[in-house]
N, C-alpha and C positions, 0 to 999 in steps of 0.2 A: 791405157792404150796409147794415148802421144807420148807417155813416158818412155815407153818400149819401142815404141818408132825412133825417137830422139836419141834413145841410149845406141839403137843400133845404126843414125844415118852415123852420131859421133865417133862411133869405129870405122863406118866406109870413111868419113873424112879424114881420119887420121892414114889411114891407106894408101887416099887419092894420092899425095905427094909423092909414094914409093912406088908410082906404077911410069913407067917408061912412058916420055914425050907423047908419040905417036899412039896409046892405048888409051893415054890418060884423056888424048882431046878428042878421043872415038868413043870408044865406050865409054870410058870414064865419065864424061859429062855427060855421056846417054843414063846412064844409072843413076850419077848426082839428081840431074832432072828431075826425074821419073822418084827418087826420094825424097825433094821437096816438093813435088804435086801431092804425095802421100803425105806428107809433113800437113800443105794446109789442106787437105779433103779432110782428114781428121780434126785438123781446129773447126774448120768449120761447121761440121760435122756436131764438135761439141757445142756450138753455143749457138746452134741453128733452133730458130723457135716453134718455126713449123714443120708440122709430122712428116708432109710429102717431102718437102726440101732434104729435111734430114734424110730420110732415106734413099733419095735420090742420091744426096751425096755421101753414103756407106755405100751405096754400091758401085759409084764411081772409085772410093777407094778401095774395095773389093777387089775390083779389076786392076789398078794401078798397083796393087801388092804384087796382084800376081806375075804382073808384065815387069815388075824389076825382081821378080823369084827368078823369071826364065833369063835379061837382060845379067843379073848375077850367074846364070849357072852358063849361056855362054863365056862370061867371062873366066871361068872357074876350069871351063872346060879348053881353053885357051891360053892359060896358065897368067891370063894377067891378074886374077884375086889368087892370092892364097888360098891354100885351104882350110887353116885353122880360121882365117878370119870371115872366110864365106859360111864355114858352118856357125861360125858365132850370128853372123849374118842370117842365116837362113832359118834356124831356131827362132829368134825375136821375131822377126817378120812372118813364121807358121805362128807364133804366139798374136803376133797383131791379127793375122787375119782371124783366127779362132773368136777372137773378142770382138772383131767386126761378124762377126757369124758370116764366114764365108766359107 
């Protein structure tokens, strides 16, 4: 599961630098963000010891998936991601949330 977070923030970041000034420091860091909030709910997520906390924090990553599913599809619908690399994008991150059971 962080492996497929990781694989897919490493194609937004390979992206960020091709997205125009003014996209890049609006959306662009709204999504970054929101990819590493995902990034550590998940680690912590893995190495969290107790039952409540962990679940607590699957479902904050839950929500955090989904709010950079929508934060990518304005972007997409805006023309500032691509499409080939939003759908690589959005595959991984429907595969993270499935394995968070969300």
């Amino acid at each position: 599961m962080l492996v497929r977070a990781k694989e897919s923030y490493k194609i937004w970041h390979t992206h960020l630098a091709n997205i125009s000034r003014v996209d890049r420091y609006t959306i662009g860091i709204k999504i970054d963000d929101l990819f590493l909030s995902l990034l550590e709910l998940i680690f912590r997520a893995t190495f969290a010891c107790d039952k409540f906390e962990k679940l607590s924090l699957v479902s904050q990553a839950i929500s955090k998936a989904d709010l950079l599913k929508f934060f990518l599809q304005i972007g997409w619908e805006h023309k500032v991601v691509d499409h080939t690399i939003y759908s690589k994008i959005i595959l991984q991150l429907d595969e993270v949330g499935r394995m968070l059971g969300g």
